[in-house]
TIMARFI-739040 format. One record per atom (N, C-alpha, C, O, CB): x negated, y negated, z negated. Coordinates in nm, 4 decimals. Atoms other than C-alpha are relative to their C-alpha. Glycine has a CB too. Layout:
N
@u->X, v->Y, w->Z .
...
END
This chain:
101
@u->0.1346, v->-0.0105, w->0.0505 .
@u->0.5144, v->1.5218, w->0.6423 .
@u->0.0065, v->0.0500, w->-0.1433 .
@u->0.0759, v->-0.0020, w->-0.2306 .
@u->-0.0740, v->-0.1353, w->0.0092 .
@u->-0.0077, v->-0.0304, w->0.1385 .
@u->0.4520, v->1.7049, w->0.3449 .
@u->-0.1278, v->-0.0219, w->-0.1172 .
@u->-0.2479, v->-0.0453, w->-0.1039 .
@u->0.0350, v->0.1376, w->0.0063 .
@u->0.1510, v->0.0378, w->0.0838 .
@u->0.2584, v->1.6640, w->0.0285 .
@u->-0.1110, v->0.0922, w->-0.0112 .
@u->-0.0788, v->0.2110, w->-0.0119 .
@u->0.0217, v->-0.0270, w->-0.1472 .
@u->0.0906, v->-0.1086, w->-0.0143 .
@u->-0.0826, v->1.8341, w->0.0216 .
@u->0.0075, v->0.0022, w->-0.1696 .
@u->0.0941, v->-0.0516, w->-0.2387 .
@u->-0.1631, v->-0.0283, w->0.0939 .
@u->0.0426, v->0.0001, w->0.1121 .
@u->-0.2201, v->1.9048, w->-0.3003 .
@u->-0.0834, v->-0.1122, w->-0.0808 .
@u->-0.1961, v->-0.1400, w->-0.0398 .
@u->-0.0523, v->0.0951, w->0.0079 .
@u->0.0260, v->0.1296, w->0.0820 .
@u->-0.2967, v->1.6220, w->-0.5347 .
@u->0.0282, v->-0.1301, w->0.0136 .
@u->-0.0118, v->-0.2341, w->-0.0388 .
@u->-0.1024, v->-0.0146, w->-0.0131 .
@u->-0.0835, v->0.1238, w->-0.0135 .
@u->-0.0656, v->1.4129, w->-0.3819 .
@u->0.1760, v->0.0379, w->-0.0926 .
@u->0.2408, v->0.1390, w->-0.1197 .
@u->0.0161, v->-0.0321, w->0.2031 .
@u->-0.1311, v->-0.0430, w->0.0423 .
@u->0.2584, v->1.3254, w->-0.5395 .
@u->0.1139, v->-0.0909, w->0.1412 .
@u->0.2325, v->-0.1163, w->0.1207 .
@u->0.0260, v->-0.0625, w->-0.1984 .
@u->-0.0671, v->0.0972, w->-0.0906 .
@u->0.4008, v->1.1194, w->-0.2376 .
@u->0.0867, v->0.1076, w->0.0789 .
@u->0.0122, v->0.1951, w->0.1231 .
@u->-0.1102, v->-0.0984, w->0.0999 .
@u->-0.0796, v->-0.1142, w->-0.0630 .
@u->0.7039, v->1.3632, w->-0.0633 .
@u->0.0392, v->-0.0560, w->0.1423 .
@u->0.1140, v->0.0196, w->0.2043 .
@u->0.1393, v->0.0435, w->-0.0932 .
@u->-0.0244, v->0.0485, w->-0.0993 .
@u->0.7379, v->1.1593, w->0.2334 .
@u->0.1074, v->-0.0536, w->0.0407 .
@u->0.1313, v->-0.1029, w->0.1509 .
@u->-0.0246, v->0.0579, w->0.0572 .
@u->-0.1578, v->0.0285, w->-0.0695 .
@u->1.0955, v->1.0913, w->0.2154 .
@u->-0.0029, v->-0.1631, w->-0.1366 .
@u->0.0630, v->-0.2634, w->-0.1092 .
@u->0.1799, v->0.1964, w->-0.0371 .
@u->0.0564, v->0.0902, w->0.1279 .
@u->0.9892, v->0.8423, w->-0.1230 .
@u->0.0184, v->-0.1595, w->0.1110 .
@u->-0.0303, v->-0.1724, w->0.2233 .
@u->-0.2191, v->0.0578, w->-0.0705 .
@u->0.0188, v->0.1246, w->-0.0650 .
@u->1.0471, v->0.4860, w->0.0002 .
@u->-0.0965, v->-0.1058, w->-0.0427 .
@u->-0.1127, v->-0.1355, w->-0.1610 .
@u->0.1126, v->-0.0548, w->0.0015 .
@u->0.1252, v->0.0494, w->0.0318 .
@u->0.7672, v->0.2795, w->0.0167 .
@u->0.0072, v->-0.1406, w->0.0524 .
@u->0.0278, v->-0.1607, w->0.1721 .
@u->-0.1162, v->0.0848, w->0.0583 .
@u->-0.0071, v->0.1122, w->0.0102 .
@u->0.7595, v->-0.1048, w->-0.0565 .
@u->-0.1804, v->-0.0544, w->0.0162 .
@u->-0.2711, v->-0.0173, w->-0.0583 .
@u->0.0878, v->-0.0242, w->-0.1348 .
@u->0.1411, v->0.0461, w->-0.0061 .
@u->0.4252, v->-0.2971, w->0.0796 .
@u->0.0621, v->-0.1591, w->-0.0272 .
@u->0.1536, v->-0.2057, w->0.0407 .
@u->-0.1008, v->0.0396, w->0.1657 .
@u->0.0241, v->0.1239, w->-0.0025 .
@u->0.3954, v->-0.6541, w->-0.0577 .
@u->-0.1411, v->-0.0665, w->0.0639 .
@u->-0.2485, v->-0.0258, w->0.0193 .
@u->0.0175, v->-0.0274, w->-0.1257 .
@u->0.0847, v->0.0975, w->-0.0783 .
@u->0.1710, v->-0.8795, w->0.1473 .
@u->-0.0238, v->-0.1145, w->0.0582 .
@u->-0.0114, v->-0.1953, w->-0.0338 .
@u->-0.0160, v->0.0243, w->0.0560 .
@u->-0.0030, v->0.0980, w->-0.0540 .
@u->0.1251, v->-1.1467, w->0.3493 .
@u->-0.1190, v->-0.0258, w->0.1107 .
@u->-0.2321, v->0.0192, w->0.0922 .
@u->0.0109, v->-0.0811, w->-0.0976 .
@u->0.0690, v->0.0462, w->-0.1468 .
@u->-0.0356, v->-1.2782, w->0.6977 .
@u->-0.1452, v->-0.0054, w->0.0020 .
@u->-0.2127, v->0.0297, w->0.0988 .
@u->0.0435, v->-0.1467, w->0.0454 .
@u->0.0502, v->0.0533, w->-0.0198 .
@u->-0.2948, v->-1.3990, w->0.5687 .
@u->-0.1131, v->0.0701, w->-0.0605 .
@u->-0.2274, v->0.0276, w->-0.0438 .
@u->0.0434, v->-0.0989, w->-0.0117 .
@u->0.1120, v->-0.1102, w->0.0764 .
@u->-0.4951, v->-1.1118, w->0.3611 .
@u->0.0079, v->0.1093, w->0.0907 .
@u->0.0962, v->0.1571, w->0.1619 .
@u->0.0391, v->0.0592, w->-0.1689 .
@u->0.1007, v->-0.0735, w->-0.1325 .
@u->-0.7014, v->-0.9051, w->0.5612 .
@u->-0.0562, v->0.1527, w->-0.0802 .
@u->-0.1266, v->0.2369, w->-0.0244 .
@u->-0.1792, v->-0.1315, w->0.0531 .
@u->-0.0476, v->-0.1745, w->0.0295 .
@u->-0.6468, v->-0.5675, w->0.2762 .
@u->0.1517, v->-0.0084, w->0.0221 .
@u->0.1726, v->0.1120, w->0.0071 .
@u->-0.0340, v->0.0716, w->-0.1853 .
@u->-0.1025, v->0.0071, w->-0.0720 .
@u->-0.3033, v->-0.6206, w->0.3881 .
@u->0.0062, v->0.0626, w->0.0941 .
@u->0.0675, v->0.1692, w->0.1001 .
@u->0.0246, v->-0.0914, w->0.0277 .
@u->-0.0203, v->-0.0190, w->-0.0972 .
@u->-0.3615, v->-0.6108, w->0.7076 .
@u->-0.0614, v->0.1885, w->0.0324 .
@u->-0.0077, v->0.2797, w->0.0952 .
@u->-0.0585, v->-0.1297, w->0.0667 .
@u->0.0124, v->-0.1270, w->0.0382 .
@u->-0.5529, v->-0.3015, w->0.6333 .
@u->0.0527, v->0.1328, w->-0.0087 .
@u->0.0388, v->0.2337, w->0.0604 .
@u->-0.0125, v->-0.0120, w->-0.0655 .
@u->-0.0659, v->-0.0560, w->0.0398 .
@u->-0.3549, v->-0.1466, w->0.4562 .
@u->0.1189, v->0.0665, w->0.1058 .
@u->0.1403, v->0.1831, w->0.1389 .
@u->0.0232, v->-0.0722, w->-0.0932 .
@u->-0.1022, v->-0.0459, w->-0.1170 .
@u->-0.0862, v->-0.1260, w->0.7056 .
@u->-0.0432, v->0.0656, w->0.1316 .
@u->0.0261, v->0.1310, w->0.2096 .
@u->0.0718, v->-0.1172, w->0.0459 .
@u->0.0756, v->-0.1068, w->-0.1207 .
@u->-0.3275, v->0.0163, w->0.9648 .
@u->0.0174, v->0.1496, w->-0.0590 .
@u->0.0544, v->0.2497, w->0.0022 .
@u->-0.1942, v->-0.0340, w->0.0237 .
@u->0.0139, v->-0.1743, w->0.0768 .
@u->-0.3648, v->0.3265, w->0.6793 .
@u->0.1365, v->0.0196, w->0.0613 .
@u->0.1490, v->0.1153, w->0.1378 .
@u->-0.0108, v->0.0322, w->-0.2170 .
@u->-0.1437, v->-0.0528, w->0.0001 .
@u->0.0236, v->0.3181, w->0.7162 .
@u->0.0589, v->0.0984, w->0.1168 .
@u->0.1218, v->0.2040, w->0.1231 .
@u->0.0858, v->-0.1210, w->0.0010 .
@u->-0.0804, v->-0.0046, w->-0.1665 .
@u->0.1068, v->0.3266, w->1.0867 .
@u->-0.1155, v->0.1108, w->0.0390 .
@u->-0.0729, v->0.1807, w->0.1309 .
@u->0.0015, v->-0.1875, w->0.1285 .
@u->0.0994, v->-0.0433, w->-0.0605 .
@u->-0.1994, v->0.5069, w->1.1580 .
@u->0.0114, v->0.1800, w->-0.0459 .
@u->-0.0436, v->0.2742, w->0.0111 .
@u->-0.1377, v->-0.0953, w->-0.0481 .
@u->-0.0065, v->-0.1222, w->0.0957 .
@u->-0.0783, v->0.8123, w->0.8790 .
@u->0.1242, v->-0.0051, w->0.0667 .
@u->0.1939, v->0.0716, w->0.0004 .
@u->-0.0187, v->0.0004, w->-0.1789 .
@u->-0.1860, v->0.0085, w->0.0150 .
@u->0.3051, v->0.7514, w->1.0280 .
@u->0.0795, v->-0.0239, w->-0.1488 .
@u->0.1839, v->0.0387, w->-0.1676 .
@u->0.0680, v->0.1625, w->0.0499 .
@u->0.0007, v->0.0445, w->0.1391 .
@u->0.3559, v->0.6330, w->0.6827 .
@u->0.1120, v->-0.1039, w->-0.0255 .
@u->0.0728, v->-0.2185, w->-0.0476 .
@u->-0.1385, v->-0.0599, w->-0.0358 .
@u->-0.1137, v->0.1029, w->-0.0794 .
@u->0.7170, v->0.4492, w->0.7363 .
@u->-0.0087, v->-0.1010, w->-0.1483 .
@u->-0.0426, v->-0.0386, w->-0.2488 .
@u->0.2050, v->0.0905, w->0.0532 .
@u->0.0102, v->0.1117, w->0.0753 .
@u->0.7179, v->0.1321, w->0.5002 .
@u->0.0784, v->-0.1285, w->-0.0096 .
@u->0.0994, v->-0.1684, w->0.1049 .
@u->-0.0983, v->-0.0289, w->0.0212 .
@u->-0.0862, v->0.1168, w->-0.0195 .
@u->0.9370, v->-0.1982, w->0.4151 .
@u->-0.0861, v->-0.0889, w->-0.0291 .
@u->-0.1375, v->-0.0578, w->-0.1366 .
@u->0.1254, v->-0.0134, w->-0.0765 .
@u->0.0985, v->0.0166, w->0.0428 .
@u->0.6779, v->-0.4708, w->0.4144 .
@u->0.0990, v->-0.1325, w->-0.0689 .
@u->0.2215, v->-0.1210, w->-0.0728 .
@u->-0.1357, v->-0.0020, w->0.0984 .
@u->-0.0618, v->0.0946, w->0.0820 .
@u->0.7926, v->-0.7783, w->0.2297 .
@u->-0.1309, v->-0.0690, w->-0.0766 .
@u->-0.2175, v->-0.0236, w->-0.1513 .
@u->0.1151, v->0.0736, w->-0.1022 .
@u->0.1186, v->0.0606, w->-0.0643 .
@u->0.5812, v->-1.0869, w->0.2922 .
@u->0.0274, v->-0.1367, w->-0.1447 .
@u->0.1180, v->-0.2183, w->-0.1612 .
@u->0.0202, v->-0.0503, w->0.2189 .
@u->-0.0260, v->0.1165, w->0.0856 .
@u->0.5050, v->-1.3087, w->-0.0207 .
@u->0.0342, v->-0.1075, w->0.0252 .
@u->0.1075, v->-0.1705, w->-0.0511 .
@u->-0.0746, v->-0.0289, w->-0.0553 .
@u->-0.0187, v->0.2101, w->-0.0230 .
@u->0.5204, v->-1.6671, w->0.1237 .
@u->0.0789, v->0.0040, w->0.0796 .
@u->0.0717, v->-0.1025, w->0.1408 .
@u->-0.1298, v->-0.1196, w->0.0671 .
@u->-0.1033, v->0.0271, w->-0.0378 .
@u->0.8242, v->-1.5930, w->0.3051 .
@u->0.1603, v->0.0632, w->-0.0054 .
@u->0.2645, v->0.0445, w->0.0575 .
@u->-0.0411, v->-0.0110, w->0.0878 .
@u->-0.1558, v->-0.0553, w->0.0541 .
@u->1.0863, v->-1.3723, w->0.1101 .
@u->-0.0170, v->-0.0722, w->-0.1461 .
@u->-0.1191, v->-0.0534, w->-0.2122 .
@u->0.0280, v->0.2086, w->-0.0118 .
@u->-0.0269, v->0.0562, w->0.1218 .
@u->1.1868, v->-1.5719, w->-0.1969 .
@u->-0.0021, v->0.1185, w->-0.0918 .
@u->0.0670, v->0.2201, w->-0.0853 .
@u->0.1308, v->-0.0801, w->-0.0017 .
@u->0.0081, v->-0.0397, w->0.1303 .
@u->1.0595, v->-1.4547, w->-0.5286 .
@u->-0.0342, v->0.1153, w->0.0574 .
@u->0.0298, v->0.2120, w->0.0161 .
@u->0.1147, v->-0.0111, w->-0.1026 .
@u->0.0570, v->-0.1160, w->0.0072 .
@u->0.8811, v->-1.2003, w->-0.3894 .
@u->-0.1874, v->-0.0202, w->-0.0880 .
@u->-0.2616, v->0.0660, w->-0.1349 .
@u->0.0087, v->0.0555, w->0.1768 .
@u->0.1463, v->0.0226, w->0.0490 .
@u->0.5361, v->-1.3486, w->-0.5184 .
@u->0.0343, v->0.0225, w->-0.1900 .
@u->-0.0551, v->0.0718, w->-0.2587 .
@u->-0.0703, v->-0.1970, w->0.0602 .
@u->-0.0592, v->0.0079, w->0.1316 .
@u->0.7153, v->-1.3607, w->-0.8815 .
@u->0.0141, v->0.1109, w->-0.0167 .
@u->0.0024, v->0.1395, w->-0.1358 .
@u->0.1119, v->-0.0694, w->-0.0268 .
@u->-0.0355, v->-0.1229, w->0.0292 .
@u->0.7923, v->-1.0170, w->-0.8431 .
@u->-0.1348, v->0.0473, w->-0.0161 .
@u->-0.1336, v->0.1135, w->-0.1199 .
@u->0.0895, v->0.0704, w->0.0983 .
@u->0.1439, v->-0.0380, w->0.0175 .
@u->0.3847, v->-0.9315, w->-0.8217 .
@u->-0.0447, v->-0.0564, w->-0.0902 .
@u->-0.1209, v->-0.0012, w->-0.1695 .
@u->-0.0833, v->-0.0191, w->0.0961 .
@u->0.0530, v->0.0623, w->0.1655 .
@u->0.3201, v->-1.1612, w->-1.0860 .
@u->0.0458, v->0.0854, w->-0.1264 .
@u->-0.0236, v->0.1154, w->-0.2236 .
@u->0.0733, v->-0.1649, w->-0.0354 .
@u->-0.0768, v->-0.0495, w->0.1057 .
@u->0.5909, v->-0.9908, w->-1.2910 .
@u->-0.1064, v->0.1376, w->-0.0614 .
@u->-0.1753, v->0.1697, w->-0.1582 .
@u->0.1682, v->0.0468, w->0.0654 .
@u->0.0629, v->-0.1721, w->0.0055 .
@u->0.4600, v->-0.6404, w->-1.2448 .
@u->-0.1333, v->0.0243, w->0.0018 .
@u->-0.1670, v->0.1386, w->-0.0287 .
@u->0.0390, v->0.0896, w->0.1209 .
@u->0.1182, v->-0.0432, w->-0.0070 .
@u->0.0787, v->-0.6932, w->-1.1931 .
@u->-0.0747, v->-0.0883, w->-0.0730 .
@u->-0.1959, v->-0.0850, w->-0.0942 .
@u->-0.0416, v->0.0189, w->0.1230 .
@u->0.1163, v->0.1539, w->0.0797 .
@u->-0.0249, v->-1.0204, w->-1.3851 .
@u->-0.0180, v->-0.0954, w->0.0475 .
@u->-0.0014, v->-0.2021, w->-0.0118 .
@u->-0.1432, v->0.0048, w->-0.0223 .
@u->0.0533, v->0.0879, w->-0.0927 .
@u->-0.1459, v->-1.1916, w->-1.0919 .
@u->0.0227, v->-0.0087, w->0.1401 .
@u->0.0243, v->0.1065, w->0.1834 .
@u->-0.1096, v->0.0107, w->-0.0088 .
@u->-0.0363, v->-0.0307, w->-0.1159 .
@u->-0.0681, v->-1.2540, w->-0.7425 .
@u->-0.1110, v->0.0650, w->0.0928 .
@u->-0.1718, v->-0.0062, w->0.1726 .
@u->0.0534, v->-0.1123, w->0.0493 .
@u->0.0820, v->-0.0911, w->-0.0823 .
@u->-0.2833, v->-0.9823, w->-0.5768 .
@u->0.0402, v->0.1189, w->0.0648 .
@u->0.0538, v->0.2253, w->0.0044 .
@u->-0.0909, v->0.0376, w->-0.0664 .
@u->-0.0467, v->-0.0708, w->-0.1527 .
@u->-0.1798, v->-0.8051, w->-0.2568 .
@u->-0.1163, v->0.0173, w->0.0534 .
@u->-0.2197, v->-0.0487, w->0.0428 .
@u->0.0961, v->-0.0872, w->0.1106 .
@u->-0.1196, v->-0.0597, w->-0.0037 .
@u->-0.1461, v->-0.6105, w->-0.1265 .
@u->0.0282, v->0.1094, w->-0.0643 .
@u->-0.0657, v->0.1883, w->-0.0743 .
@u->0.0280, v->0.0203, w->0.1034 .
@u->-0.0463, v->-0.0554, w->0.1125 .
@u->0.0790, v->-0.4000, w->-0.3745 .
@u->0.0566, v->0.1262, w->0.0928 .
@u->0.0674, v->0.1217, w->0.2153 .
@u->0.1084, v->-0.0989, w->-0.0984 .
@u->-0.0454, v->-0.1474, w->-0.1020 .
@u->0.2040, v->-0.0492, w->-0.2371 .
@u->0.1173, v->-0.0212, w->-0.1611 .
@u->0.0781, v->-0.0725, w->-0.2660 .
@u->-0.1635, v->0.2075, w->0.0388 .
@u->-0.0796, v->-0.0270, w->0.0976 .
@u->0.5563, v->0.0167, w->-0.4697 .
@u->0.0711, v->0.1593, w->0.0374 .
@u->0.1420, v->0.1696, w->0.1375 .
@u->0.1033, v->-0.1286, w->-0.0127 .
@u->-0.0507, v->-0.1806, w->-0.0487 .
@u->0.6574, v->0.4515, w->-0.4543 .
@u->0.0080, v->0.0318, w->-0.1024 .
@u->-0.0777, v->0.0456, w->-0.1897 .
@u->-0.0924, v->0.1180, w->0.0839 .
@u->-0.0499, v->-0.0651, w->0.0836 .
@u->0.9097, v->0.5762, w->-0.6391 .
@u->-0.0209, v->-0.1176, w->-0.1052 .
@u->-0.0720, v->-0.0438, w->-0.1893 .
@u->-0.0577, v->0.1414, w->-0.0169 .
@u->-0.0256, v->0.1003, w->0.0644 .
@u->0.9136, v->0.2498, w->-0.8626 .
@u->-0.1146, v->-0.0277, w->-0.0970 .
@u->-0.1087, v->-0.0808, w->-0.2079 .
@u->0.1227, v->0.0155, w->-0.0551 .
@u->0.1280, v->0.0179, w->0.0606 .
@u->0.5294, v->0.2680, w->-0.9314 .
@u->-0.0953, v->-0.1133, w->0.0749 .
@u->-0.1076, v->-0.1378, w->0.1949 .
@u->-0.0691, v->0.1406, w->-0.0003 .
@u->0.0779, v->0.1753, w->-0.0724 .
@u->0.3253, v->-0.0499, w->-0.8412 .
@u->-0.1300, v->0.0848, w->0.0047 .
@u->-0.1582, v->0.1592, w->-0.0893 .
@u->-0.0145, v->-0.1982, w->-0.1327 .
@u->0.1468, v->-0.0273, w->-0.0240 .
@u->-0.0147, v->0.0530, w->-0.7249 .
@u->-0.0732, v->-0.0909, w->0.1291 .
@u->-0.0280, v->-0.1210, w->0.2396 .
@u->-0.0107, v->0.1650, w->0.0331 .
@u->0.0804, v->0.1069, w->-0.0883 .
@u->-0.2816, v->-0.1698, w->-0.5629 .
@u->-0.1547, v->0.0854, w->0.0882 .
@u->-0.2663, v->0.1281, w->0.0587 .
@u->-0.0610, v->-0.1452, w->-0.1339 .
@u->0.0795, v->-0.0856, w->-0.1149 .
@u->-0.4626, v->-0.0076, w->-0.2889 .
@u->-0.1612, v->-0.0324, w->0.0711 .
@u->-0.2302, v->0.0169, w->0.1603 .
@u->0.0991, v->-0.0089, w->0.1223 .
@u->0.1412, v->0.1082, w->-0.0233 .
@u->-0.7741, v->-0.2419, w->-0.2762 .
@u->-0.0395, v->-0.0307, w->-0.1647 .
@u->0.0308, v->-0.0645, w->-0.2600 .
@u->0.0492, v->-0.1856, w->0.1026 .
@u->0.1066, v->0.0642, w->0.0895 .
@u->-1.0592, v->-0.3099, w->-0.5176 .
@u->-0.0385, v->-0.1530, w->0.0404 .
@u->-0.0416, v->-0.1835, w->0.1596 .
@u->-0.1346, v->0.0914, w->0.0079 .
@u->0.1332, v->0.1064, w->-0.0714 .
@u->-1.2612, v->-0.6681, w->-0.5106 .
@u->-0.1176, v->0.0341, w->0.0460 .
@u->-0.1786, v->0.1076, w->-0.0317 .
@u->-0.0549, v->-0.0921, w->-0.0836 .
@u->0.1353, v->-0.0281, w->-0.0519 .
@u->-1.5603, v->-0.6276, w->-0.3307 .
@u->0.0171, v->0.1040, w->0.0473 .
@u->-0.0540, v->0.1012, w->0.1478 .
@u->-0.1097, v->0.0022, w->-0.0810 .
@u->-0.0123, v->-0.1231, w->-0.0944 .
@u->-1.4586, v->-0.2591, w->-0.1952 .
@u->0.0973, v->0.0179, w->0.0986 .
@u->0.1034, v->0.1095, w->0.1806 .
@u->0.0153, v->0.1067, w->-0.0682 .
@u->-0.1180, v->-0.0406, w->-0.1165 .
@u->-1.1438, v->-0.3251, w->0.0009 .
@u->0.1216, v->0.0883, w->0.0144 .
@u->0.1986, v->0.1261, w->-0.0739 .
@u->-0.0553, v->0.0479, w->0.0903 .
@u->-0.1302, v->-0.1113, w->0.0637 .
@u->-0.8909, v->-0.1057, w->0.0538 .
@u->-0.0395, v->0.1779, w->0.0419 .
@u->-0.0923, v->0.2305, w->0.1399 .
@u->0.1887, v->-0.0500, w->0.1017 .
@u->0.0645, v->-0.1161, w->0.0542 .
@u->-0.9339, v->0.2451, w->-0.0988 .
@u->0.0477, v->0.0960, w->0.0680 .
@u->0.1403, v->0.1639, w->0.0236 .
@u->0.0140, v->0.0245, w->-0.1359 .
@u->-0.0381, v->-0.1193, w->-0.0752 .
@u->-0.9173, v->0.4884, w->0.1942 .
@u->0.0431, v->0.1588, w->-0.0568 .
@u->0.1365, v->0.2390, w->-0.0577 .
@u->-0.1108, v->0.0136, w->0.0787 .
@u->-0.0033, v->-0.1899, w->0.0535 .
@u->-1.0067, v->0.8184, w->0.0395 .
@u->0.1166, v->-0.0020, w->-0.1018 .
@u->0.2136, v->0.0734, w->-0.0944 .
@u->-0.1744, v->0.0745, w->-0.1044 .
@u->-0.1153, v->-0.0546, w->0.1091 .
@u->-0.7986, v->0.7535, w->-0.2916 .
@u->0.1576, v->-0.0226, w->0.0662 .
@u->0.2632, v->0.0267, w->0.0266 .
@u->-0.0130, v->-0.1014, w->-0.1631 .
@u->-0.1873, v->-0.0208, w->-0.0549 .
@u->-0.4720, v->0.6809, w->-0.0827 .
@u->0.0504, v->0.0777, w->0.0605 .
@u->0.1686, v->0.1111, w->0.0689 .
@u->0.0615, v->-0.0802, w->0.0772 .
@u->0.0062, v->-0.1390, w->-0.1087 .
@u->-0.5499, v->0.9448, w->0.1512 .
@u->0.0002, v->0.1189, w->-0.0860 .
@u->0.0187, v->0.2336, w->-0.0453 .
@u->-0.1487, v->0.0118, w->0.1038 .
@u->-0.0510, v->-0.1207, w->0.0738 .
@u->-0.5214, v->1.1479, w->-0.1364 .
@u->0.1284, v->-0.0399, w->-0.0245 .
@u->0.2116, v->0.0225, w->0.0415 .
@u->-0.0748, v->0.0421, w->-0.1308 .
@u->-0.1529, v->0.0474, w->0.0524 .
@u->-0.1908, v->0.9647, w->-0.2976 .
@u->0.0766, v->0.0579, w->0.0985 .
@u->0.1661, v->0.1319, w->0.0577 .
@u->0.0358, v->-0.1694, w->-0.0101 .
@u->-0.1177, v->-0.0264, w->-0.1163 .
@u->-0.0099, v->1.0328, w->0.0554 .
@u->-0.0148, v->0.0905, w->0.0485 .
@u->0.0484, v->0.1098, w->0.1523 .
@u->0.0209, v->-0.0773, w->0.1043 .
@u->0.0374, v->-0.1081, w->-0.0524 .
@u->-0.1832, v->1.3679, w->0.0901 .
@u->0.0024, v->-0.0130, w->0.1914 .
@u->0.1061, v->0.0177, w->0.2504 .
@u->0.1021, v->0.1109, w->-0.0723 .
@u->0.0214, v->0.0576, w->-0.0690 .
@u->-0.3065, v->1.2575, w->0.4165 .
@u->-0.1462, v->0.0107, w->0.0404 .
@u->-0.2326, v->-0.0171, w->-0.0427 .
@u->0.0490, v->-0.0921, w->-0.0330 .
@u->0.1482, v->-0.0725, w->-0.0347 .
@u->-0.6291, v->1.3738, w->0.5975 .
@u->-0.0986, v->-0.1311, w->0.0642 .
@u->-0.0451, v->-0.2419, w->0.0683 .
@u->0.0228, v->0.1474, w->0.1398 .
@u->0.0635, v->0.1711, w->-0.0113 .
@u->-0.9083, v->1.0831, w->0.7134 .
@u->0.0221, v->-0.0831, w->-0.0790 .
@u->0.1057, v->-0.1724, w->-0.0654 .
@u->0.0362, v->-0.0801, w->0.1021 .
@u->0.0462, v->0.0703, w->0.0724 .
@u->-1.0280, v->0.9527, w->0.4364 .
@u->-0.0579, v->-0.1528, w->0.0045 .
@u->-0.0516, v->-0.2496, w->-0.0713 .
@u->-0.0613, v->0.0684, w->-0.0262 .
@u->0.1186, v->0.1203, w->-0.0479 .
@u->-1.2764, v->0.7124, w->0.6420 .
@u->0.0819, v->-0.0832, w->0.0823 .
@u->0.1990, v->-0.0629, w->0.1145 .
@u->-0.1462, v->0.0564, w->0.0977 .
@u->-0.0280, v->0.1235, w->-0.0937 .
@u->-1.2260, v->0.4287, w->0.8425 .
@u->0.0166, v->0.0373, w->0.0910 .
@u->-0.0436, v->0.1398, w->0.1229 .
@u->-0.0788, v->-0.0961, w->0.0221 .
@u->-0.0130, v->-0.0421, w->-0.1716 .
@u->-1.1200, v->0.4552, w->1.1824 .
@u->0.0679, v->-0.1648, w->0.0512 .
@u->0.1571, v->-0.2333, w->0.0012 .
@u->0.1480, v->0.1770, w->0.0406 .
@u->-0.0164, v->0.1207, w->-0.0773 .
@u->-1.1314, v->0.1464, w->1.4410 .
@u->0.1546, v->-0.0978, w->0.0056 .
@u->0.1606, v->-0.1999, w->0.0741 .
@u->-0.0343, v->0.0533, w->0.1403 .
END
């Protein structure tokens, strides 16, 4: 998959999702993934040690779910808006912006 224009994501970039079971932009999120073929290592706060410490470290606060590419932390969800189709669908140059079932 290659990058379109105004993405910087090259597809070969390894891509770290922090999350957990129990958040529902998480779960989200990983629909964008699988749904783009978007290959990913997910790594589940409340059950890999010191992975929640590692989101604290890097973001302030424990808020997942965290996308990590190319050793850049970016959070893929707003409060109150969810997780940000169009702008990731640009990041991963990646077409369907919108929601899909």
């Amino acid at each position: 998959m290659g990058a379109e224009r105004g993405s910087w994501y090259d597809g070969g970039m390894p891509l770290l999702l922090y999350s957990a079971t129990w958040c529902r932009d998480c779960r989200e999120a990983k629909k964008f993934l699988e749904r783009h073929q978007i290959s990913y290592t997910e790594i589940d706060i409340e059950t890999s040690p010191g992975a929640a410490d590692e989101v604290i470290r890097h973001v302030g606060k424990r808020a997942i779910p965290q996308f990590v590419l190319n050793g850049k932390w970016i959070q893929p969800y707003r409060a109150g808006r969810g997780f940000l189709h169009e702008e990731m669908s640009e990041l991963f140059g990646v077409a369907g912006a919108s929601r899909q079932p």
